[in-house]
C-alpha positions in Angstrom: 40.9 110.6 147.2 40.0 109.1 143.5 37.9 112.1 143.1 40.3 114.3 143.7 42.8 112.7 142.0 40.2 112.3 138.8 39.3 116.2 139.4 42.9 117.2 139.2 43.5 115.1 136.3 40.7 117.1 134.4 42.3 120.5 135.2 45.6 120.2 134.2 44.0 118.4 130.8 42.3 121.7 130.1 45.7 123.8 131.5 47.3 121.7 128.4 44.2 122.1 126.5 44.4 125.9 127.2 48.0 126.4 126.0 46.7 125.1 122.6 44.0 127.1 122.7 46.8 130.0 123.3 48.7 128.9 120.6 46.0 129.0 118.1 45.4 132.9 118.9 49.2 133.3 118.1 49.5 131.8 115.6 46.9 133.8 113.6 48.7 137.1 114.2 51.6 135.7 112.6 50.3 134.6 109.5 51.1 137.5 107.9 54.8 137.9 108.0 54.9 134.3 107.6 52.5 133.4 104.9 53.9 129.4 105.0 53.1 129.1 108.9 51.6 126.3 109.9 48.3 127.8 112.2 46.4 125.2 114.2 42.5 125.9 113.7 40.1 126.3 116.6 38.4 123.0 115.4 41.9 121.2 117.0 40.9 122.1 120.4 37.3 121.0 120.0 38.9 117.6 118.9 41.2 117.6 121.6 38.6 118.0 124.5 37.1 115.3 122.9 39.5 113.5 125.3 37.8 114.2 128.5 35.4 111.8 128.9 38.3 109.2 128.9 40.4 111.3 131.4 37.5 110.1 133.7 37.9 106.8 132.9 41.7 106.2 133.3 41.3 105.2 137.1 38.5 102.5 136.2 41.5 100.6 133.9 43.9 100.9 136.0 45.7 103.7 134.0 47.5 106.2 136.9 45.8 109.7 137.2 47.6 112.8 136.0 49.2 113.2 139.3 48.9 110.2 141.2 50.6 110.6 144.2 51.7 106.6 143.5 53.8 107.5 140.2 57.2 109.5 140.9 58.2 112.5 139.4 61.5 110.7 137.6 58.6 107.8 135.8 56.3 110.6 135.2 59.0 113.3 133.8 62.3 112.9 133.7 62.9 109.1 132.1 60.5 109.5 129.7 62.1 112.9 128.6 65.6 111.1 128.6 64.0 108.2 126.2 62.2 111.2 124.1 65.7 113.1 123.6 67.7 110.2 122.9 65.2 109.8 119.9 65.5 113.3 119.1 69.0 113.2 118.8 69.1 110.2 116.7 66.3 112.0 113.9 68.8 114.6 113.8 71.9 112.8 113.2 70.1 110.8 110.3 67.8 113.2 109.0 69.8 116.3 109.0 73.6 115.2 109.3 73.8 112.4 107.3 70.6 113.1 104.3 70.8 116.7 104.3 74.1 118.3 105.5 74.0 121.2 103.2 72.3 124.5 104.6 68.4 124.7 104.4 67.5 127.6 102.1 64.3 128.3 103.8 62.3 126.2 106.9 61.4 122.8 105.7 57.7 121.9 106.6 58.6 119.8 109.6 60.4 123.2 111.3 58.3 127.0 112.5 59.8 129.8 113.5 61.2 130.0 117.5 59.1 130.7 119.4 56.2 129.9 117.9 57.3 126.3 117.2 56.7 125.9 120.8 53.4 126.2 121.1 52.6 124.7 117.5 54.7 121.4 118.5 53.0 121.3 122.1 50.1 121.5 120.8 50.8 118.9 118.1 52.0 116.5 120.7 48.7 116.7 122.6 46.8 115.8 120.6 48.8 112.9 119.1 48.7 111.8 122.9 44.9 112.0 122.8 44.4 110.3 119.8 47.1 107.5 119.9 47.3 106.7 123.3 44.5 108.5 125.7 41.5 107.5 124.0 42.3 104.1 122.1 44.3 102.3 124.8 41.7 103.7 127.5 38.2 102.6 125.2 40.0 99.2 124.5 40.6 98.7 128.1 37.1 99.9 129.4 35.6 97.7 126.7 37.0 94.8 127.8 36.5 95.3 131.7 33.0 95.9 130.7 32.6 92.5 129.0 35.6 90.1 131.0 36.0 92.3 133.8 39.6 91.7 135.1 40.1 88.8 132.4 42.3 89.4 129.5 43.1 93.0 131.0 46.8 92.5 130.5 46.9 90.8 126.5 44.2 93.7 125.6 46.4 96.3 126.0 49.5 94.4 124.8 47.4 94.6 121.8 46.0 98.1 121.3 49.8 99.0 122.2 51.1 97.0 119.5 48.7 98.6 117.1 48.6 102.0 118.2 52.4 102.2 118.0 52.2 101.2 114.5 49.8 103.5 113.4 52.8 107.0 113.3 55.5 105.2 111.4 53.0 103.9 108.7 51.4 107.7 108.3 54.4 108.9 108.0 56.0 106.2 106.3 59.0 108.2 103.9 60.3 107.7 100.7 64.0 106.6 99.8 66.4 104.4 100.3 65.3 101.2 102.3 67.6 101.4 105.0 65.8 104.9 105.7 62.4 103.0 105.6 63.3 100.6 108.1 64.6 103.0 110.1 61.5 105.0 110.0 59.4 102.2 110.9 62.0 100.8 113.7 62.5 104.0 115.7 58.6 105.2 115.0 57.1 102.0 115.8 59.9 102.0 119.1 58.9 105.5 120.5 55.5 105.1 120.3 55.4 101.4 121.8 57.6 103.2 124.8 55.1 105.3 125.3 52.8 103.2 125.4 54.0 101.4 128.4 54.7 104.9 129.8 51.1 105.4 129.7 50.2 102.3 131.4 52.9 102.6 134.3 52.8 106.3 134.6 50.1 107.8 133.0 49.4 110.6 130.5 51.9 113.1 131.5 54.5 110.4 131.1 53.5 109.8 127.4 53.3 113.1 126.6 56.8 113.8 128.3 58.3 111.3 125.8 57.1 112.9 122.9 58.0 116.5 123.8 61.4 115.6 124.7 61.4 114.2 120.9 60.0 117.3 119.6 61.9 119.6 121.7 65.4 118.3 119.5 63.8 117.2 116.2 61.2 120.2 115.2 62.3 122.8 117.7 66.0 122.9 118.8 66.9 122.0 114.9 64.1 124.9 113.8 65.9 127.3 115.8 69.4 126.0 114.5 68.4 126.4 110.7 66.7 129.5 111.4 69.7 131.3 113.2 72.9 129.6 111.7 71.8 128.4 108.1 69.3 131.2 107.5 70.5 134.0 109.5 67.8 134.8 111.3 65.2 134.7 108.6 62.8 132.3 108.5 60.7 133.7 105.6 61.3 132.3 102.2 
């Protein structure tokens, strides 16, 4: 059963891994119309199956399989897309309603033209799943079950949680006002530290979940509003 479970973990990593890989090819035949687009580079999905060793690994730290059978589908999907949303929602009424209420004049560089901006912010959330949460919070715990076995399991990954989820809202840290700074850092540092736990209680798709439901508001339901209603249509500058 843990082999099948681990083998049907790897495949759907490389079905997500594949729709990056999809999005890639795209997005080079639209660079032309839109010289400002934002392409991802066939080295991305090098770096991204850089995660599979640790997708074999998962079940050794206790971290739920892709589709354990032990996880439900509302943990797995459909709270963690609530939680991503409600975040979503809350970027936009800061970010756009309240700092920038006036029309864009062309797509700001967090927005892509519909529909590409669905496979560039899928693709984006991947491999920020990979990288801040897949293979830190999995090579932390493997570390430590390697050296203290079941000892200190629990505080090791309250830590590399902690720190992961800090590591977004300093990157991306913005400039302004403070009260925008501390909101930055509270609902960056918040998100990530959800998903996080997601991670540990229901596994990767749960993490990833979270983040696309933030996306799927923030970069691509506002993309498609300033493309169609404040730049009628046009996304080109």
């Amino acid at each position: 059963m843990d082999q099948n479970l681990r083998f049907e973990s790897l495949l759907v990593f490389l079905f997500l891994a594949g729709i990056t890989a999809l999005g890639a090819y795209i997005g080079h035949f639209w660079v032309e119309p839109y010289p400002y687009l934002r392409v991802w580079n066939w080295e991305n999905i090098f770096w991204i199956l850089l995660g599979v060793p640790f997708v074999f690994f998962q079940g050794k730290v206790k971290i739920p399989e892709f589709l354990s059978p032990e996880v439900s589908h509302r943990s797995r999907f459909w709270n963690p897309l609530f939680f991503g949303l409600i975040f979503g929602l809350f970027d936009v009424l800061v970010l756009k309603v309240l700092l920038h209420p006036e029309p864009y004049l062309e797509l700001p560089p967090f927005l892509q033209p519909f529909p590409y901006s669905l496979f560039l912010y899928f693709s984006g959330a991947l491999e920020v799943e990979v990288f801040y949460r897949l293979i830190p919070i999995v090579l932390v715990l493997l570390i430590f079950s390697l050296i203290k076995g079941e000892s200190y399991q629990s505080q090791a990954f309250w830590i590399v949680a902690i720190f992961t989820s800090l590591r977004e809202p300093l990157e991306q840290l913005p400039q302004g006002e403070w009260w925008l700074i501390v909101y930055a850092l509270l609902t960056g540092f918040g998100m990530n530290f959800i998903q996080a736990v997601y991670f540990k209680k229901a596994g990767f798709l749960a993490s990833l979940t979270l983040r696309l439901g933030h996306y799927l508001i923030w970069h691509i339901a506002l993309g498609i509003y300033v493309q169609w209603v404040e730049l009628g249509g046009n996304p080109a500058p």
